[in-house]
py3Dmol code that shows the C-alpha trace and the ligand (Angstrom):
import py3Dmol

protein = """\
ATOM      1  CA  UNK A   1      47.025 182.190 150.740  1.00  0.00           C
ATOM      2  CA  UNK A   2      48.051 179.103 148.857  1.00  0.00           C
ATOM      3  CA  UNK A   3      44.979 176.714 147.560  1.00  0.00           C
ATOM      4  CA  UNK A   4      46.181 173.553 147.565  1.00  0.00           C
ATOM      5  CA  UNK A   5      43.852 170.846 145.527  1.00  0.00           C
ATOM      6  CA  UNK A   6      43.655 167.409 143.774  1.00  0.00           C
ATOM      7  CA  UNK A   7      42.305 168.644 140.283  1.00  0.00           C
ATOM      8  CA  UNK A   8      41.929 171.625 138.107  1.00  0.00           C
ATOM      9  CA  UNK A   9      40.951 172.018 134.425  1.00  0.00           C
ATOM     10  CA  UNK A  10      43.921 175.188 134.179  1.00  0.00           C
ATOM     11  CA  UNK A  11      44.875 177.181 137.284  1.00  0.00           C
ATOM     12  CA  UNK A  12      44.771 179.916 135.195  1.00  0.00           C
ATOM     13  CA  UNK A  13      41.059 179.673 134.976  1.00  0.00           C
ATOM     14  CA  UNK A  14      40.557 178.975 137.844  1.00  0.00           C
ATOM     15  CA  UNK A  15      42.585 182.408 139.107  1.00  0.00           C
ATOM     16  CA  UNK A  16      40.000 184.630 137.563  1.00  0.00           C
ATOM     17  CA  UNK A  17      37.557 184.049 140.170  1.00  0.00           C
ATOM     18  CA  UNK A  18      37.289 187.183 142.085  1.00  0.00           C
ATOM     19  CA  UNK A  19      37.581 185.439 145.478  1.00  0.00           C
ATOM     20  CA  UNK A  20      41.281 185.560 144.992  1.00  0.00           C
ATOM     21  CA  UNK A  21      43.328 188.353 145.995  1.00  0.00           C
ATOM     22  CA  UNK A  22      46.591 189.845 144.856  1.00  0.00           C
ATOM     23  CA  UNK A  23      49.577 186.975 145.643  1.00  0.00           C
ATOM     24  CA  UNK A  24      46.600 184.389 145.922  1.00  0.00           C
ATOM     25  CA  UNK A  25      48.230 181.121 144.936  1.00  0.00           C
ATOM     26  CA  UNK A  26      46.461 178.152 143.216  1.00  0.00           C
ATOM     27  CA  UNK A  27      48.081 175.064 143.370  1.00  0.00           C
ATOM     28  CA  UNK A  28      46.769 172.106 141.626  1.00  0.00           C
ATOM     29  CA  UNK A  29      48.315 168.415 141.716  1.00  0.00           C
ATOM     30  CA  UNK A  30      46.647 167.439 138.311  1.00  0.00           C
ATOM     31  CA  UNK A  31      45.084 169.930 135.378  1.00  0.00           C
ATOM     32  CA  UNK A  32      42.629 168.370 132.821  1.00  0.00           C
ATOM     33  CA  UNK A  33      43.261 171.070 130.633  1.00  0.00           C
ATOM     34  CA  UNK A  34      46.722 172.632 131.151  1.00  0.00           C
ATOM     35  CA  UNK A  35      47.243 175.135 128.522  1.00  0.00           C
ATOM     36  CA  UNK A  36      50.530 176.560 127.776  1.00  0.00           C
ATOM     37  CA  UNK A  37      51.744 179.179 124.877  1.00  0.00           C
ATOM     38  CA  UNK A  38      51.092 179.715 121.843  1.00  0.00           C
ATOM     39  CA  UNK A  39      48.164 177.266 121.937  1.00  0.00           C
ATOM     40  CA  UNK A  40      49.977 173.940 123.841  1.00  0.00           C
ATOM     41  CA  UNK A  41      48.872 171.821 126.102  1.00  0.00           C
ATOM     42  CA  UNK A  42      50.565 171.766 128.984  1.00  0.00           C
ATOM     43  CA  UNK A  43      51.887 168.166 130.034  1.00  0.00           C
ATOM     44  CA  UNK A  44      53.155 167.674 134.074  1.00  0.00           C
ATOM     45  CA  UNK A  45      53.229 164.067 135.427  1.00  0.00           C
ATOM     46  CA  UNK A  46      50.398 163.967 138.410  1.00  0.00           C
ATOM     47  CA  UNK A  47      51.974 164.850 142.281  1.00  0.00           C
ATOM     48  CA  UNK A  48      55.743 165.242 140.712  1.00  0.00           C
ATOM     49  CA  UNK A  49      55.652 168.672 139.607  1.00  0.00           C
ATOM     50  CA  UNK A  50      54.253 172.430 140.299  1.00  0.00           C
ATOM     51  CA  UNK A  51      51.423 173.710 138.370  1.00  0.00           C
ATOM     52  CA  UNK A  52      49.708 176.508 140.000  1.00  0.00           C
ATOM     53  CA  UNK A  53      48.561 180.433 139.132  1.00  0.00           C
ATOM     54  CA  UNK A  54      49.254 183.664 141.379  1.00  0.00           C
ATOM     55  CA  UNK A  55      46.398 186.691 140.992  1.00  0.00           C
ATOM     56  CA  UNK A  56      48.603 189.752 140.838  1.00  0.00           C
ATOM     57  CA  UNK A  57      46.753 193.047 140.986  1.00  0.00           C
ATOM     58  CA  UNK A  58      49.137 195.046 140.009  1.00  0.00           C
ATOM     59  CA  UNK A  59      47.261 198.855 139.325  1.00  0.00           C
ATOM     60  CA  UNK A  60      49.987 201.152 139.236  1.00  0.00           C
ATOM     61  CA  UNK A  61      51.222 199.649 135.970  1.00  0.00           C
ATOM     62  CA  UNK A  62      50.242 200.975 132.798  1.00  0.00           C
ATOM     63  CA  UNK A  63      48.546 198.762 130.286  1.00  0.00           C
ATOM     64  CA  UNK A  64      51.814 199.222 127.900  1.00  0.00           C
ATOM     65  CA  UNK A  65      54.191 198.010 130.938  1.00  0.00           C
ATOM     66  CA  UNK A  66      52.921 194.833 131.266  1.00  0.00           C
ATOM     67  CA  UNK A  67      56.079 193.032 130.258  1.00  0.00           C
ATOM     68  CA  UNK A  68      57.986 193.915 133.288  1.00  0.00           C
ATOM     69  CA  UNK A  69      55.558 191.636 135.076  1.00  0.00           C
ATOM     70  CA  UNK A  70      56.799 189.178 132.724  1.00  0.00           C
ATOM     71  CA  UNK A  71      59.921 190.299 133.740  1.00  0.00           C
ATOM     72  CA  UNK A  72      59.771 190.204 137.012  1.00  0.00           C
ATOM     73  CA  UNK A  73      58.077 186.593 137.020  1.00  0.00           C
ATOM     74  CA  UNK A  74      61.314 184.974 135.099  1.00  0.00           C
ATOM     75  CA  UNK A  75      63.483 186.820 137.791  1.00  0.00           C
ATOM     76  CA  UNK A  76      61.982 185.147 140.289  1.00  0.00           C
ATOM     77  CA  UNK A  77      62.048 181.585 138.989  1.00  0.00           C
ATOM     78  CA  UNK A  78      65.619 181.937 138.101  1.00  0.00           C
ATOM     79  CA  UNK A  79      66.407 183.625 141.726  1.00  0.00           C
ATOM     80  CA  UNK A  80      64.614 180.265 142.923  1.00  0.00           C
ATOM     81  CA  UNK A  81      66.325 177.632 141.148  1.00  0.00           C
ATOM     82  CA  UNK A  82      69.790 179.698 142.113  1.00  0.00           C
ATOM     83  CA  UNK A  83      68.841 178.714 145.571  1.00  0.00           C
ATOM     84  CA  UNK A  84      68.559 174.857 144.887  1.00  0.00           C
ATOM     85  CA  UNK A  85      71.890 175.550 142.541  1.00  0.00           C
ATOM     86  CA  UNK A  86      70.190 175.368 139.551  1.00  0.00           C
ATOM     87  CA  UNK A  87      71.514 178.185 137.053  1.00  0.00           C
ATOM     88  CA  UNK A  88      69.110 178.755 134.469  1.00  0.00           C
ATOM     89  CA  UNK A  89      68.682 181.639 132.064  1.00  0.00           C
ATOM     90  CA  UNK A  90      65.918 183.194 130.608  1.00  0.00           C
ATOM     91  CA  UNK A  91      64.632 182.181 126.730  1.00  0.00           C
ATOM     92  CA  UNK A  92      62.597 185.311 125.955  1.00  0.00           C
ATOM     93  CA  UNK A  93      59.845 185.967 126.507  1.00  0.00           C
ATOM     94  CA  UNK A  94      59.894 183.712 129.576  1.00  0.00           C
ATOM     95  CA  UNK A  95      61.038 180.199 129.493  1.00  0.00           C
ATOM     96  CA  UNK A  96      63.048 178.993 132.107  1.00  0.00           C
ATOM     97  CA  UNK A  97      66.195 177.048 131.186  1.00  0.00           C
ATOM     98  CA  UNK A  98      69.036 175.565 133.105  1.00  0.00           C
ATOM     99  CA  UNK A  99      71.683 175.097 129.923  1.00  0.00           C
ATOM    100  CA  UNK A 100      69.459 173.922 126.680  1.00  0.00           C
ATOM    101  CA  UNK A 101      66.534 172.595 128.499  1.00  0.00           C
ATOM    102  CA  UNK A 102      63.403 174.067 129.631  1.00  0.00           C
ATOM    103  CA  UNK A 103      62.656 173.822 133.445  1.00  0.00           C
ATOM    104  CA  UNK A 104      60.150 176.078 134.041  1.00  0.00           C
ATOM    105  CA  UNK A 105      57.122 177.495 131.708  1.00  0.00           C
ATOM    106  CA  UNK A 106      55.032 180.271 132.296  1.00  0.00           C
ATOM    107  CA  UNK A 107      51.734 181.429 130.802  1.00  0.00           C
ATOM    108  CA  UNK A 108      50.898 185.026 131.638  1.00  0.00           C
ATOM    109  CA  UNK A 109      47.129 186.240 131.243  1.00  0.00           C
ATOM    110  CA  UNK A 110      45.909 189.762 132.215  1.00  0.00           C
ATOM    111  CA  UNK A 111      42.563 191.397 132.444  1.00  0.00           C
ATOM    112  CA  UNK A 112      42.702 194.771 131.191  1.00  0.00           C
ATOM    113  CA  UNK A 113      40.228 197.583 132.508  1.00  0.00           C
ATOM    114  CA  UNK A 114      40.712 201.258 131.004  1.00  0.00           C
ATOM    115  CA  UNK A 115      44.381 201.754 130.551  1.00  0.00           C
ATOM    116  CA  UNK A 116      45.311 199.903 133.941  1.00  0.00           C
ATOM    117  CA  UNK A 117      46.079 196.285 134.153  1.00  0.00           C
ATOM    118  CA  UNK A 118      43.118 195.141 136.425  1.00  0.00           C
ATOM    119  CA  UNK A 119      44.627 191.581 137.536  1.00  0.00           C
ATOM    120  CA  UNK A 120      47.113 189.276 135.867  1.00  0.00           C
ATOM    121  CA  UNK A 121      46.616 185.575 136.306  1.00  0.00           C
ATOM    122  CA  UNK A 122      50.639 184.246 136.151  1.00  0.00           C
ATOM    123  CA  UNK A 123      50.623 180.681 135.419  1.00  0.00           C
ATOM    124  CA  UNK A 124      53.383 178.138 136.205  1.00  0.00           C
ATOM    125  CA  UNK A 125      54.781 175.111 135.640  1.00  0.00           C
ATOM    126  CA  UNK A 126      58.147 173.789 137.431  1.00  0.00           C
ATOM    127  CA  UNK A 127      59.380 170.599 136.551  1.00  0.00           C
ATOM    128  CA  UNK A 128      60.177 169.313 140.096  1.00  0.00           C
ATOM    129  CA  UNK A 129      60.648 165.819 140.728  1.00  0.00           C
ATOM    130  CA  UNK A 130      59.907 163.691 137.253  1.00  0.00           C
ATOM    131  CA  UNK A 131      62.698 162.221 136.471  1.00  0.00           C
ATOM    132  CA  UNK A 132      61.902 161.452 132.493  1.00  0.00           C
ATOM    133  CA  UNK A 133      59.376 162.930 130.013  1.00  0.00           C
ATOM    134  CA  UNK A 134      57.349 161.865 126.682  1.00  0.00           C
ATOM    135  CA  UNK A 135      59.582 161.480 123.889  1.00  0.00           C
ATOM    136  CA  UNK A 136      57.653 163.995 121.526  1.00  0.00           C
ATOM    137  CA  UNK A 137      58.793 167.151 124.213  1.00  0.00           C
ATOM    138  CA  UNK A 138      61.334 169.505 122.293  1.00  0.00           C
ATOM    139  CA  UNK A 139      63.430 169.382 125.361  1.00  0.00           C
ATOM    140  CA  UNK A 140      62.728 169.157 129.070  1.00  0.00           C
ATOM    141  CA  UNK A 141      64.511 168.830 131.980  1.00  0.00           C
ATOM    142  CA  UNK A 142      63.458 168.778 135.668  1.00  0.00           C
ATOM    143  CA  UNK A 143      65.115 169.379 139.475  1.00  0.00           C
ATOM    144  CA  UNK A 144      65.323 166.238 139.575  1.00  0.00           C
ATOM    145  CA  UNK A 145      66.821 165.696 136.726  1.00  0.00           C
ATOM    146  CA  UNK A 146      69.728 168.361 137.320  1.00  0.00           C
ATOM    147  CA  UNK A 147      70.378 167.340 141.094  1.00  0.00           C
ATOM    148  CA  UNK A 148      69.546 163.950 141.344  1.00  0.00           C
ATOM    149  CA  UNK A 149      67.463 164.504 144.005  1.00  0.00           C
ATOM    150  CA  UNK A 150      63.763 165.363 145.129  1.00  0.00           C
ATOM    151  CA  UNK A 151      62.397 168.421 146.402  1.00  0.00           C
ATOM    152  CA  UNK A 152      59.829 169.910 148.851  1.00  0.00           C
ATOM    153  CA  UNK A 153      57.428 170.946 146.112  1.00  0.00           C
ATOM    154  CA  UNK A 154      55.880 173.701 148.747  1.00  0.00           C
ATOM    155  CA  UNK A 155      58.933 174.685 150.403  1.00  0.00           C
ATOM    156  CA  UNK A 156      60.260 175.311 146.642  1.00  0.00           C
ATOM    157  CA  UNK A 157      56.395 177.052 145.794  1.00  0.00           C
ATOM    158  CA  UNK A 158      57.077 179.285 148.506  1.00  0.00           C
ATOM    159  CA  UNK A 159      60.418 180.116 147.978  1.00  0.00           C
ATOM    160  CA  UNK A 160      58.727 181.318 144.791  1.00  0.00           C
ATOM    161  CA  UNK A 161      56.514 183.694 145.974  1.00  0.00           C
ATOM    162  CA  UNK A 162      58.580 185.145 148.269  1.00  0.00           C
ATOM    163  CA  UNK A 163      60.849 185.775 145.554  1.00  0.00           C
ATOM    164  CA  UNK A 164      58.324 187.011 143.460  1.00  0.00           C
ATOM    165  CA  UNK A 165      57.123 189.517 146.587  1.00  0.00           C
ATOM    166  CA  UNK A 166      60.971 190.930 146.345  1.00  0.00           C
ATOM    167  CA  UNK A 167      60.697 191.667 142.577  1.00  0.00           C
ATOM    168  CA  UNK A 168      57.308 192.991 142.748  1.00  0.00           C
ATOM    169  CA  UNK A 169      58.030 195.299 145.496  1.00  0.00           C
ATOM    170  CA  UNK A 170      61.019 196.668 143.092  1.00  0.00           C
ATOM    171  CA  UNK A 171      59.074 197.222 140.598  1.00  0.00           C
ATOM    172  CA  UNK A 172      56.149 198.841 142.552  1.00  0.00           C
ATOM    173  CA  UNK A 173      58.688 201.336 143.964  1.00  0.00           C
ATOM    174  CA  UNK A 174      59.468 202.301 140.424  1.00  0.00           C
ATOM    175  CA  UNK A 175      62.435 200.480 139.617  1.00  0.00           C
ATOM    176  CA  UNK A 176      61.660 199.634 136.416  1.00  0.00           C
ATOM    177  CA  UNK A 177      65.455 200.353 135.248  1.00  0.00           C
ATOM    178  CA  UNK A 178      66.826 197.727 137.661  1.00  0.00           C
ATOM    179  CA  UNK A 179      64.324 195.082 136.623  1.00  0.00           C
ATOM    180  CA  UNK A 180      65.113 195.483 132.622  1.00  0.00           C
ATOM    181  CA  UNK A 181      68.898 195.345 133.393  1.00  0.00           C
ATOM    182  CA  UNK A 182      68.615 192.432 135.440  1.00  0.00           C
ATOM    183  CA  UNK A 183      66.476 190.500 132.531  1.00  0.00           C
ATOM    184  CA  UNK A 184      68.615 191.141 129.865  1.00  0.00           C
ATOM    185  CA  UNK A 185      71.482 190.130 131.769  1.00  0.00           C
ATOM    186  CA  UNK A 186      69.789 186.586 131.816  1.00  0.00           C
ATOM    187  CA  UNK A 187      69.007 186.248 128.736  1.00  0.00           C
ATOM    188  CA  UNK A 188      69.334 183.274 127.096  1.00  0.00           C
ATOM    189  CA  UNK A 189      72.022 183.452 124.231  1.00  0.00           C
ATOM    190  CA  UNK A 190      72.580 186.869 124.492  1.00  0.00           C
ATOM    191  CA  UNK A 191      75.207 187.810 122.703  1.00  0.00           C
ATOM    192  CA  UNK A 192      75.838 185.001 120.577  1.00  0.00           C
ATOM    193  CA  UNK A 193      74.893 184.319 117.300  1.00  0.00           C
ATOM    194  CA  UNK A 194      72.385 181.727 116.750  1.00  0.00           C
ATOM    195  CA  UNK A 195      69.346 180.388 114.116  1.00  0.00           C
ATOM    196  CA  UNK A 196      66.323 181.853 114.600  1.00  0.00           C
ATOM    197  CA  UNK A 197      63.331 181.406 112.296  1.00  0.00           C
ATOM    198  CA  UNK A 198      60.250 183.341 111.056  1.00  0.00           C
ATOM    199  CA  UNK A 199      56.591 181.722 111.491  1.00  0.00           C
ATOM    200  CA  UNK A 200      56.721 180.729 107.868  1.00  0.00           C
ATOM    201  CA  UNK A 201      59.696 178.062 108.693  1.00  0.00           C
ATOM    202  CA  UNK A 202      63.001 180.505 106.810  1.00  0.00           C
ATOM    203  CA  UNK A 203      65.491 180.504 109.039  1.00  0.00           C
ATOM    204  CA  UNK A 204      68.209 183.310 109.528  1.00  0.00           C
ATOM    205  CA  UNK A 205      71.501 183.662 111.884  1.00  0.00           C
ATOM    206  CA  UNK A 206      71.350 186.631 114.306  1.00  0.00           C
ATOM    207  CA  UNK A 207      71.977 187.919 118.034  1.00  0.00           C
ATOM    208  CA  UNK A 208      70.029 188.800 120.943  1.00  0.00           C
ATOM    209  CA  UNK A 209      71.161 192.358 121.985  1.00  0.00           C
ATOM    210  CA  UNK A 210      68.366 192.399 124.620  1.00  0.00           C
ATOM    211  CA  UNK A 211      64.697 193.367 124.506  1.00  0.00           C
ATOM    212  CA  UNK A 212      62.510 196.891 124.457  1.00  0.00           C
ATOM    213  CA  UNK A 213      60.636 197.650 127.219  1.00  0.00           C
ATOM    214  CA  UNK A 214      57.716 196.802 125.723  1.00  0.00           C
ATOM    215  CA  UNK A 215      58.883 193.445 125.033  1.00  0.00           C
ATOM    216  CA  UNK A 216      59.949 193.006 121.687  1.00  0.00           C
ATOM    217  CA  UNK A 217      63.148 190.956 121.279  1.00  0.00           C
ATOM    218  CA  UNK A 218      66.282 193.098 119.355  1.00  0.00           C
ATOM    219  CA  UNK A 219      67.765 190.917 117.087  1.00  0.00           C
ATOM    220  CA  UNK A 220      70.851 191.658 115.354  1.00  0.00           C
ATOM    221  CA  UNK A 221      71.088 190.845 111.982  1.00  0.00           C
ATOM    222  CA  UNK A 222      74.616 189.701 109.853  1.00  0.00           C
ATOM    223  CA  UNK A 223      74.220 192.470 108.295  1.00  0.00           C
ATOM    224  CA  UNK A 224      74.999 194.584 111.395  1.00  0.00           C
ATOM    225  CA  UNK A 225      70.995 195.801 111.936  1.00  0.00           C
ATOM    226  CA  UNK A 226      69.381 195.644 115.023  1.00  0.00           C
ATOM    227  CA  UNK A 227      65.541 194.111 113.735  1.00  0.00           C
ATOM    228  CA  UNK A 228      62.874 194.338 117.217  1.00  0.00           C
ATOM    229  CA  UNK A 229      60.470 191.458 117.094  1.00  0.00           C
ATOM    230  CA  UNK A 230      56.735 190.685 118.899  1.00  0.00           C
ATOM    231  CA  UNK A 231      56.273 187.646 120.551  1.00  0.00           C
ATOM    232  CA  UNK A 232      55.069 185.317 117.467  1.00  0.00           C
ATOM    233  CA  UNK A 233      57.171 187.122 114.860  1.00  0.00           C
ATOM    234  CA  UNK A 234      60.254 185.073 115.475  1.00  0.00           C
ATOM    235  CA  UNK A 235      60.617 181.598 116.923  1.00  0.00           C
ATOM    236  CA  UNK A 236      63.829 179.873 118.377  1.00  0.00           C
ATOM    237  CA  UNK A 237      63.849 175.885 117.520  1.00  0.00           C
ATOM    238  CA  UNK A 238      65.168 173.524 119.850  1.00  0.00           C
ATOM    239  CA  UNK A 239      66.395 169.935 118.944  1.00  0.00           C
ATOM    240  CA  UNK A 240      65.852 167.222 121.237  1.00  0.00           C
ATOM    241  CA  UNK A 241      69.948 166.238 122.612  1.00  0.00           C
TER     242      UNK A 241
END
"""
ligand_1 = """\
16
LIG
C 54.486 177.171 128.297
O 53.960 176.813 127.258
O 55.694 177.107 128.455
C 53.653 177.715 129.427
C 53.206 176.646 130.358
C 52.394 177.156 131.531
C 51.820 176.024 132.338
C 51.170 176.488 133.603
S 50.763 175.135 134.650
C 49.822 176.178 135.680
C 49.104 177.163 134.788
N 47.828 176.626 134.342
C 47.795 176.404 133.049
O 46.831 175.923 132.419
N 48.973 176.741 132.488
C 49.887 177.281 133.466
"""
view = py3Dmol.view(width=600, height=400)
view.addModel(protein, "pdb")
view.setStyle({"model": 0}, {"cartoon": {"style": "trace"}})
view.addModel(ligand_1, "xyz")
view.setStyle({"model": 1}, {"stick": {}})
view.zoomTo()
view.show()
């Protein structure tokens, strides 16, 4: 079921409400309140874009594998945009981006019961059809922007979720082997050196050589050492082009 409606203060509050099932869609034209990671706001022009959460109640996977579900989310998105011929890679953990700008963000919430994941709320935001964006955002980009053309916001919402269905379904069978290769293969700047920086601003040259199962990003060092990183411990910086 996809709920379609005018306002929202975040989709992903309004996912936790137990009247929505697993692959329940919420899909709101405007959020008040639009929160994105580490502590953003998220911005999307009114009626141009996609914000909306999907309920996932995904019990067979243990509290410690929750990264493959955000694994399996950016496979999705990019297997959608590939559709519209938009190439985009994944910037770990999982931004969307088709070359150096972001397309797609994602904001991925779980309720934990025990040592299952109970339900995870997967946010999203697809930069469909605004052609330009505030000045003071790092570095967006849209469909639009990259085709020169609009799109059916639900046909491409649906497209989505079907694609999200496939991955699941791989993963629920146990493939968990097939979704890690596939993510790392689509990683953004894997394999080439770049700046990263730690939260206290130093900044350091090393390489993506992919990420743990548990999610930590495997940086490799100049001095030929293979460092893993949480989510927080390391930040990429992007410069507005
Ligand atoms: C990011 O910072 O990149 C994550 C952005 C996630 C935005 C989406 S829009 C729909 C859902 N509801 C929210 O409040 N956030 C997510």
């Amino acid at each position: 079921m996809i709920e379609h409606k005018q306002h929202s203060t975040s989709t992903n509050d309004d996912a936790r409400d137990v009247r929505y099932d697993h692959f329940d869609a919420i899909w709101a034209e405007q959020q008040s309140a639009g929160r994105g990671q580490r502590g953003h706001t998220w911005h999307s022009r009114e009626g141009e874009n996609l914000t909306f959460s999907v309920v996932l109640k995904p019990h067979f996977l243990p509290i410690h594998e929750q990264f493959l579900l955000s694994e399996i989310v950016a496979l999705a998105l990019v297997e959608t945009l590939g559709k519209y011929s938009i190439e985009c890679r994944i910037k770990w953990t999982n931004d969307i981006y088709a070359g150096d700008k972001k397309i797609v963000g994602v904001l991925i919430e779980h309720a934990l019961s025990c040592e299952r994941i109970e339900r995870t709320i997967v946010g999203v935001g697809i930069n469909v059809n605004q052609p330009t964006f505030p000045e003071d955002l790092p570095n967006p980009t849209s469909m639009f922007i990259e085709q020169g053309r609009d799109f059916d916001r639900e046909e491409v919402l649906r497209s989505f979720l079907d694609a999200l269905r496939g991955w699941y379904d791989i993963l629920e069978r146990g493939d968990k082997e097939r979704v890690q290769s596939s993510y790392r293969k689509l990683m953004y700047h894997l394999d080439k050196p770049h700046t990263y920086y730690y939260p206290s601003g130093e900044g350091f040259t090393a390489t993506i050589r992919g990420v743990r199962p548990s999610g930590e990003l495997l940086l490799e060092h100049t001095d030929g050492i293979v460092r893993e990183y949480a989510f927080k411990e390391v930040e990429f910086k992007i410069v507005r082009s």
